[in-house]
Backbone as numpy.savetxt, mean C-alpha at the origin, in Angstrom:
# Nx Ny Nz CAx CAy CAz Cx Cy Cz
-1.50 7.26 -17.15 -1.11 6.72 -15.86 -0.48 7.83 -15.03
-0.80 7.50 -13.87 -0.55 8.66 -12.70 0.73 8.12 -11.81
1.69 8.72 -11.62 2.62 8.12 -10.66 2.96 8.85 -8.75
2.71 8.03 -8.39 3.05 8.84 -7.01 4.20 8.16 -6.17
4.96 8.77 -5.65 6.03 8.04 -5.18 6.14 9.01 -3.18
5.87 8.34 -2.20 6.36 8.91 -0.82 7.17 8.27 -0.06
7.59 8.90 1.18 8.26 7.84 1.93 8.28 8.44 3.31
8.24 7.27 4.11 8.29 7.44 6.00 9.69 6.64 6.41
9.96 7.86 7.71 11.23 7.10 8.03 10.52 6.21 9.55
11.02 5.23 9.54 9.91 4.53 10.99 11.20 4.32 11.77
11.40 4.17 13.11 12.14 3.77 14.36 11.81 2.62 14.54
12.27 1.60 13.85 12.58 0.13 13.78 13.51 0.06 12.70
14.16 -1.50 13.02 15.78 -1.91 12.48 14.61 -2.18 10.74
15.60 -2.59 9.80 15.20 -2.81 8.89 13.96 -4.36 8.48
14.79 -5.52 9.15 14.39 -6.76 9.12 12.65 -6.69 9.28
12.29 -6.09 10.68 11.33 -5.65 11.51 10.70 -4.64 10.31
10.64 -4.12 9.92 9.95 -2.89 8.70 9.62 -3.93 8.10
10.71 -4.40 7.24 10.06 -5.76 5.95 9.65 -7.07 6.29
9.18 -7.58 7.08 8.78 -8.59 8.04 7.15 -7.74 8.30
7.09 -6.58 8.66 5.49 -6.32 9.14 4.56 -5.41 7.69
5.47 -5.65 6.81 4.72 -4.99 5.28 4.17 -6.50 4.42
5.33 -8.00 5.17 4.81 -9.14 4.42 3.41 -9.62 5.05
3.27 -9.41 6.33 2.31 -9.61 7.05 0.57 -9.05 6.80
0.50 -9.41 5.48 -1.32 -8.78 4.54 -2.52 -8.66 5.71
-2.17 -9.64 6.95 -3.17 -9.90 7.85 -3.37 -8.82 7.99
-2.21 -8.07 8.51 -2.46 -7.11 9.24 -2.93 -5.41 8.97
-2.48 -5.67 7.35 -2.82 -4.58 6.43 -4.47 -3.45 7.35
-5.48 -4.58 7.42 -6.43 -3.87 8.44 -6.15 -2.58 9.16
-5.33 -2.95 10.16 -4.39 -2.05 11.08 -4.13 -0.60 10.46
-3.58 -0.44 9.66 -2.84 0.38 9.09 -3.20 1.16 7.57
-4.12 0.17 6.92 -3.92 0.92 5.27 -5.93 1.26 5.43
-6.14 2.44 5.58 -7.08 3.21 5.19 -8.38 2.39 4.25
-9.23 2.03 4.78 -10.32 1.40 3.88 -9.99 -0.46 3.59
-9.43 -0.97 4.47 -9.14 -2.20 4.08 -9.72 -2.82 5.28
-10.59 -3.18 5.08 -11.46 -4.30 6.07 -11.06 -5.50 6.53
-10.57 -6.14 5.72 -10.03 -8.21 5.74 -9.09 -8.09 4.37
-8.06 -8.75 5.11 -6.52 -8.68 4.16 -6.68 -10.78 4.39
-6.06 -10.66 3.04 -5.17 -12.61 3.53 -4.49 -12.83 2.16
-3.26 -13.24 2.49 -2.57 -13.97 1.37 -3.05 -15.42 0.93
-2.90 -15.86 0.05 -3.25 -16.76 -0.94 -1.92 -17.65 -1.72
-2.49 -18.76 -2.18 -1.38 -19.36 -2.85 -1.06 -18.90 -4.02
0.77 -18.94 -4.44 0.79 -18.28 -5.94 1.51 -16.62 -5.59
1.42 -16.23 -3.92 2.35 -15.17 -4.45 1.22 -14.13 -4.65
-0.45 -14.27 -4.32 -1.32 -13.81 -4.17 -2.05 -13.07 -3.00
-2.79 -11.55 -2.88 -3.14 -11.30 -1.58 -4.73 -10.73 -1.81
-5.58 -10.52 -1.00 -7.32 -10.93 -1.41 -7.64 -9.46 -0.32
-7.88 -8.66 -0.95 -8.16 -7.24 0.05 -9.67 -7.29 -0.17
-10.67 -7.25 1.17 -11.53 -6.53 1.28 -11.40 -4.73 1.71
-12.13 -4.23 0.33 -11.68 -2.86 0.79 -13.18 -2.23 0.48
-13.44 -1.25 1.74 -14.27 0.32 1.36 -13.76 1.01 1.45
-14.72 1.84 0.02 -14.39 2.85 -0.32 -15.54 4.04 -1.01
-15.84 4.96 -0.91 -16.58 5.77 -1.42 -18.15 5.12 -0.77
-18.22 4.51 0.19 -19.26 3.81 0.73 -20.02 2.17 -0.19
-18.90 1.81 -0.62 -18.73 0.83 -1.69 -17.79 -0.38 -1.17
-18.32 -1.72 -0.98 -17.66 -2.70 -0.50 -17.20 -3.42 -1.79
-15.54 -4.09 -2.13 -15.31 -3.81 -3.23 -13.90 -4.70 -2.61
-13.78 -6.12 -3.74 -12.51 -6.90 -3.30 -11.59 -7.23 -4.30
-10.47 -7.14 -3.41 -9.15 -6.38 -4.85 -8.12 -7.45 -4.53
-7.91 -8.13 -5.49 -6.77 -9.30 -6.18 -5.53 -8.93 -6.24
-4.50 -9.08 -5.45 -2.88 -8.42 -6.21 -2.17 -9.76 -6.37
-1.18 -10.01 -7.62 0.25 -10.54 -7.12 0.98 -9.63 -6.44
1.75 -10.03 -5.86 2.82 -9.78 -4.87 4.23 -10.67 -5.16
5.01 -9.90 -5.46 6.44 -10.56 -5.37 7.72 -9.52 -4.79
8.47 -10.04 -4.39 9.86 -9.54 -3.80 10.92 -9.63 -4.95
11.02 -8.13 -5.70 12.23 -8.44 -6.72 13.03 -7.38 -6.10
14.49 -8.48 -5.78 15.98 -7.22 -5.48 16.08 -7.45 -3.80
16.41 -6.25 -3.51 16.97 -5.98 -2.08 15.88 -5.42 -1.64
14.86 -6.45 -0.91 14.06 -5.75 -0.18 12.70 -4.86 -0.73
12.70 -5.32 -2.04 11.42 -4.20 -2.66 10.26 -5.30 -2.97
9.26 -5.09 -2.19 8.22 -5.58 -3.09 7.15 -5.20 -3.87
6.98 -5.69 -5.31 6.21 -5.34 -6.13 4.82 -5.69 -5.72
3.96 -4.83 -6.41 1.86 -5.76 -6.61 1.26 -5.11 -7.82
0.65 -5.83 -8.44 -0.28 -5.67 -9.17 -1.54 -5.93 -9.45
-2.14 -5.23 -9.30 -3.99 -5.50 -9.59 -3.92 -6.47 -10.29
-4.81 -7.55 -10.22 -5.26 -8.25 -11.18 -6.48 -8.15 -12.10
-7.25 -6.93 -11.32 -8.65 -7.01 -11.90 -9.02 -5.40 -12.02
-9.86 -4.66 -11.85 -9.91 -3.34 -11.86 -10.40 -2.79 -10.64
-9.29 -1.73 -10.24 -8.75 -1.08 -11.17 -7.53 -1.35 -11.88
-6.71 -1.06 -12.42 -5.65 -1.79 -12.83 -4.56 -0.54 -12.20
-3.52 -1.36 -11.24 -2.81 -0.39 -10.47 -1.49 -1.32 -9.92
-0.36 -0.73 -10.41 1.02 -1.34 -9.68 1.88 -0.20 -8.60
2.38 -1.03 -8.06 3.08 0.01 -6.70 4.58 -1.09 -6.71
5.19 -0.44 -5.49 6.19 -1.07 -5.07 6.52 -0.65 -3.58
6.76 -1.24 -2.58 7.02 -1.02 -1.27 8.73 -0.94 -1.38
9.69 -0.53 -1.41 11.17 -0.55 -1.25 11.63 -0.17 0.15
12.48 -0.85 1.02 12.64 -0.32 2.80 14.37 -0.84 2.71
14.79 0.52 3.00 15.74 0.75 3.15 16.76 1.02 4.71
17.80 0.53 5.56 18.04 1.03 6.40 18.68 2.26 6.53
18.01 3.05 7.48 18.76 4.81 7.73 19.96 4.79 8.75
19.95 3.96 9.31 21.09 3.52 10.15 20.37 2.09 11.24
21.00 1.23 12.33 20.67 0.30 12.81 19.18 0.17 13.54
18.61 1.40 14.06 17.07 0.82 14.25 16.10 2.24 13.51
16.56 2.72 12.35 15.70 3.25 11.44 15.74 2.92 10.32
14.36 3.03 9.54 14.47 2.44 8.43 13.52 3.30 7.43
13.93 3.49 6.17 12.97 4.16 4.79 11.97 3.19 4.14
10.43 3.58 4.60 9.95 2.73 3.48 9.66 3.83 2.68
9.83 3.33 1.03 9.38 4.08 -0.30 8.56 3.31 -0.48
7.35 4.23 -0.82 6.04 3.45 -1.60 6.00 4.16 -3.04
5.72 3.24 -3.99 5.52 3.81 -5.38 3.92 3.16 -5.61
3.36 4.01 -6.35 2.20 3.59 -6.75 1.91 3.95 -8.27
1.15 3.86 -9.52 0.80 3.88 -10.54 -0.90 3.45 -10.75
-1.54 4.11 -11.09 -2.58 4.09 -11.09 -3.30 4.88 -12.17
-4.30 5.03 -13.18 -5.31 5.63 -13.56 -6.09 6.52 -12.97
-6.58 7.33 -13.14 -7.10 8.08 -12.38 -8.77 8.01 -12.66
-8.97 7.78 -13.56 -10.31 7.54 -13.96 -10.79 6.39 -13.77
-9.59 5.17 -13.53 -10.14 4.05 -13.04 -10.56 4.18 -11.74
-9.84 4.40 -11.45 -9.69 4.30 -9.88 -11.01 5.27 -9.49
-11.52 6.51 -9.98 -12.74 7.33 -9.51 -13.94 6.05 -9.95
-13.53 4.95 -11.25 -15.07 4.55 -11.50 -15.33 3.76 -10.55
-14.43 3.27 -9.77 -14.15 1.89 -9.69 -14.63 2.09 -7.82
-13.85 3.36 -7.22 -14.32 3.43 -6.18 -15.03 5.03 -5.51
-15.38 5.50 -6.37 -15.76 6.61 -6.50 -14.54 7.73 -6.02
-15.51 9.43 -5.67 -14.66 10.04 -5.33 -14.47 10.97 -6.51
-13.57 12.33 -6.11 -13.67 13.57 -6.99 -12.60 13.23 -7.83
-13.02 13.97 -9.28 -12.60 13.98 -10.80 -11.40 14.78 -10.30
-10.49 14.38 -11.44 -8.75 15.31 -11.72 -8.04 15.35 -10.83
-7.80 16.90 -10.58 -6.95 17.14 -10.18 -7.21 16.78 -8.35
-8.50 17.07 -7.96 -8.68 16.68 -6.43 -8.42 15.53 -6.08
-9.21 14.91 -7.05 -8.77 12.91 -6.57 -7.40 12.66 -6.41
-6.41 13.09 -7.13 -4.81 12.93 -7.33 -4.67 13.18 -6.00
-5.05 14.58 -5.55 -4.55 14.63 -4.09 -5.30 13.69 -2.55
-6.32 13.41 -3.09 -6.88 13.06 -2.09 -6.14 11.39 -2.31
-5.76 10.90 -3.24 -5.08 9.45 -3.51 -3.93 10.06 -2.71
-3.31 10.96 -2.62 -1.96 11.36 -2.13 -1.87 11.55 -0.59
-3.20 12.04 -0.16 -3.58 12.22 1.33 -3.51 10.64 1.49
-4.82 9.82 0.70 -4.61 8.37 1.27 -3.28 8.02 1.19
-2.87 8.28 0.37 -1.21 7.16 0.78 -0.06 7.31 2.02
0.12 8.50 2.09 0.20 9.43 2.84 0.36 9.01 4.27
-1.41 9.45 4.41 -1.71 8.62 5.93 -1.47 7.34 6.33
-1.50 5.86 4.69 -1.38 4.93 5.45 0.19 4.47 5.59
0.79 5.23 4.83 2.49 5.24 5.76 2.70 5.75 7.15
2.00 6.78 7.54 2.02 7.07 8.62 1.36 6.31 9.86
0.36 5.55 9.36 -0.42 4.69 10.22 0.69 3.35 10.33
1.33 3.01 9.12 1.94 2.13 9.04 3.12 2.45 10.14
3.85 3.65 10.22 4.79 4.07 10.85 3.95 3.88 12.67
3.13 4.19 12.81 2.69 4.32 13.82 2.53 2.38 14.44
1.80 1.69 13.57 1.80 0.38 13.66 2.71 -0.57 13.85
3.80 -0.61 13.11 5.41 -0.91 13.51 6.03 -0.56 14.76
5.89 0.87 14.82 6.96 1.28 16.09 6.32 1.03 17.45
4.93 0.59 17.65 4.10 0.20 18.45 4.30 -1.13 18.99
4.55 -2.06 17.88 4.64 -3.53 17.70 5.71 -4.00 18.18
């Protein structure tokens, strides 16, 4: 298992950060290769995602454990957990931490894309950007 951990500081209060990360609709907007987002009953969210020129739909639970962090986990393959954590930097900035865990070989079978050490980074570029898109999407909103 592969761990990656980043974080964006966005210009919005905290409430506003964790309020537009619960919002799956909108995931589209913002997270790189995600076509049609929708939550589900159960604490469940239903991603249409491309990837590697591969249409390909991905199952998570989703729960909120603690102050503000929410967990997901694949349900199906690839098999992959993260955590969103958003923290306030003072009254209208805020830290989101993204953690992710993933396989690396799953994740190349599953949606293609380069072996080792490149894929790691190019998973790192994707995450990357969609904090930044995310940052861009929030402070817009």
């Amino acid at each position: 298992m592969s761990t990656l951990e980043l974080h964006v500081d966005v210009g919005v209060p905290v409430d506003r950060a964790w309020e537009s990360l619960h919002q799956v609709e909108n995931y589209p907007s913002f997270v790189e290769g995600v076509r049609g987002a929708r939550t589900e009953a159960g604490g469940r969210a239903h991603l249409e995602v491309e990837a590697g020129g591969r249409a390909r739909e991905v199952e998570a639970e989703v729960t909120d454990s603690g102050e503000r962090v929410m967990e997901w986990l694949t349900t199906g393959s690839p098999g992959m957990t993260g955590s969103f954590s958003v923290q306030p930097v003072d009254e209208n900035h805020t830290r989101i931490q993204a953690r992710l865990q993933y396989d690396p070989e799953a994740v190349r079978n599953t949606f293609g894309g380069p072996k080792g050490f490149a894929q790691t980074n190019a998973i790192e570029r994707l995450v990357r950007g969609d904090l930044e898109h995310f940052k861009e999407y929030v402070e817009r909103g």
